[in-house]
N, C-alpha and C positions, 0 to 999 in steps of 0.2 A: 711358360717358363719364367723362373724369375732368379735371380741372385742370391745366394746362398750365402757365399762364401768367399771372401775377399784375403788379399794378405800386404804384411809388407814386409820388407826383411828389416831386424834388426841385429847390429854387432853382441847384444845380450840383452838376451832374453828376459831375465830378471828385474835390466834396468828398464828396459822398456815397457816390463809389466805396471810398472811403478809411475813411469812418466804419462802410459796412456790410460789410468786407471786414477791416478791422486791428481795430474796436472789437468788431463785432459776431461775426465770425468766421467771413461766409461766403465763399464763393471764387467768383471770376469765371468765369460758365461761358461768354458772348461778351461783347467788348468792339470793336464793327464801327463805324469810324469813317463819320458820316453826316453830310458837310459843317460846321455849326457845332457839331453834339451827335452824340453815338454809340449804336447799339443796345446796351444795359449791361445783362447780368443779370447776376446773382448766386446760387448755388445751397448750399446747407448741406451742410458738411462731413460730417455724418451720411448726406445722400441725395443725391449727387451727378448720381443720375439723376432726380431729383425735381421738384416745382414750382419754375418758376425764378421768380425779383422780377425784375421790370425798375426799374431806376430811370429813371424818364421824366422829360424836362426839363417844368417849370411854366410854358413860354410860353403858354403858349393864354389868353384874358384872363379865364376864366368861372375858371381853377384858384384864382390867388391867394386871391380873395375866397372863396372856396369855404374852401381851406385853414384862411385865418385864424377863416372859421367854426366851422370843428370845431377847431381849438387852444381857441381861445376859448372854447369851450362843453365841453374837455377830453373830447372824442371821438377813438379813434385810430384813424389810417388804416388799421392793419392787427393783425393781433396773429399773435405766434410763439409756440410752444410750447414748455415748457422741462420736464426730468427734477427738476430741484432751485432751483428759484426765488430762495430765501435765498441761495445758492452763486452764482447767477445774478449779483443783485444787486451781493452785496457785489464782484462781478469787476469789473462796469460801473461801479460807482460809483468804483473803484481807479482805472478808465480816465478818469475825469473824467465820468463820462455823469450828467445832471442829470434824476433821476426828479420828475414832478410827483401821480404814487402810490405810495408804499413798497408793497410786499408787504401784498395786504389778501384776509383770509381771506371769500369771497364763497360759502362754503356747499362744494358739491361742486367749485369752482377756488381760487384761489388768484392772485392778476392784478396785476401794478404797471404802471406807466403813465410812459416816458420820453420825452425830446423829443431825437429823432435829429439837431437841430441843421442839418438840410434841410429845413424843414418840416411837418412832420410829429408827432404823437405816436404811438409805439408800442407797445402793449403786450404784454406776456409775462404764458403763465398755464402753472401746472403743474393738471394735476389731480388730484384728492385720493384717493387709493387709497379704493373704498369695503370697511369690514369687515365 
């Protein structure tokens, strides 16, 4: 068994095609038009045949409140994996992307904490070569 298919909600769909695709960097691996929203994944330039994200629209009424919970309480809905995190950083932050955890050394990772501006916070962690 392995992982297929992952998601995360966002408040629109369009924006967040744009932020996880031009800021983040991954590429669209279906975009199937479904009446008012579309099936949207997104897959990483690195593994194209890999776990895809779905970005899934936030209509349902239990996501919002849900959402705002884990914002608020600085929980993220997902975390990605990064080779160079500092490098990471400083690219996203160029992009305008608005961290509410710089780069914090957490023992064997390494984890910052952004808000992808759909909802969401995300985190990125490298982990720490051990010697």
């Amino acid at each position: 068994m392995r992982i297929h298919l992952t998601g995360v909600f966002v408040d629109d769909q369009q924006k967040a095609l744009r932020f996880y695709t031009e800021t983040l960097g991954f590429r669209v691996k279906h975009n199937i038009p479904l009446g008012e929203h579309a099936w949207i994944t997104v897959v990483s330039e690195e593994d194209p045949e890999g776990t895809e994200l779905l970005l899934e629209p936030d209509g349902h009424p239990a996501v919002r409140p849900f959402l705002t919970a884990l914002v608020e309480d600085g929980i993220p809905s997902a975390s990605f994996a990064v080779d160079d995190i500092e490098a990471e950083h400083e690219r996203l932050v160029a992009k305008g992307v608005r961290f509410v955890q710089p780069p914090t050394d957490l023992g064997s990772v390494i984890c910052a904490v952004f808000d992808d501006s759909c909802g969401n916070l995300i985190q990125i962690s490298e982990e720490k070569r051990q010697t």
